[in-house]
N, C-alpha and C positions, 0 to 999 in steps of 0.2 A: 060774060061782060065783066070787065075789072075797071072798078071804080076808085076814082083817086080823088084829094082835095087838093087843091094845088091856086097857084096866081093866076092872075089874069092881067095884063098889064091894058093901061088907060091913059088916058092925059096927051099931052104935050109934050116936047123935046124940051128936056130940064127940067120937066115940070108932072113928073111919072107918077101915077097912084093905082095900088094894084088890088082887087078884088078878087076875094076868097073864094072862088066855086067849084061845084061838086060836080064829076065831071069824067067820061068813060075815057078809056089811056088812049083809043084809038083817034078820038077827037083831038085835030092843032090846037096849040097853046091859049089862042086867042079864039077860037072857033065855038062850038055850039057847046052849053053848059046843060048838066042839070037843075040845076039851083044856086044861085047866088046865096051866100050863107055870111058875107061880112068884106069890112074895107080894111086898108092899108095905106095907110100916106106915109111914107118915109121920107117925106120931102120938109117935115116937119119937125121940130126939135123940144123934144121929144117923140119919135114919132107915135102918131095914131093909129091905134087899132080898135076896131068894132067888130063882133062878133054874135053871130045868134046861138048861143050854148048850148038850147038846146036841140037843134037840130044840125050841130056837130055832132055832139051825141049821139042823134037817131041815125046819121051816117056812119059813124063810125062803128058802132054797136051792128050797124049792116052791113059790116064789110070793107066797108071805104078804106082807103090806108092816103093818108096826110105827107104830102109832101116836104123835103128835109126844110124847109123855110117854112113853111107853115106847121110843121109839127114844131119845129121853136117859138113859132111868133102863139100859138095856141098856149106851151109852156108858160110862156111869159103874161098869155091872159089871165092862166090860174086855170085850166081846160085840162085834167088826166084825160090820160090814151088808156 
């Protein structure tokens, strides 16, 4: 089983907020997660991020590998890979 962190898109049309979960490659985009692990609003200016750090950490440290938008927006929380 290979696990990723990845989006989860949400909301409304114009109105998108995308949720950070932990989540096996064979699962659709939108479909069944492990763990909800934080949010995303890019609909905001500056946009909002929330994160649970440490159970990135405990994911990542097992394996998990972070998707290329999520391994930046993680960067950008102050979160090393």
């Amino acid at each position: 089983m290979s696990v990723v962190i990845r989006l989860k898109t949400m909301g409304t049309k114009k109105k998108i907020k995308h949720r950070i979960v932990v989540t096996d490659t064979r699962f659709p985009r939108n479909g069944r997660f492990l763990e909800e692990i934080g949010f995303l609003d890019s609909s905001k200016n500056p946009p909002v991020l929330s994160v649970k750090a440490d159970r990135v950490e405990h994911w990542l440290k097992h394996g998990a590998r972070p998707s290329e938008t999520v391994a930046s927006a993680l960067k950008k929380a102050g979160i090393k890979r």
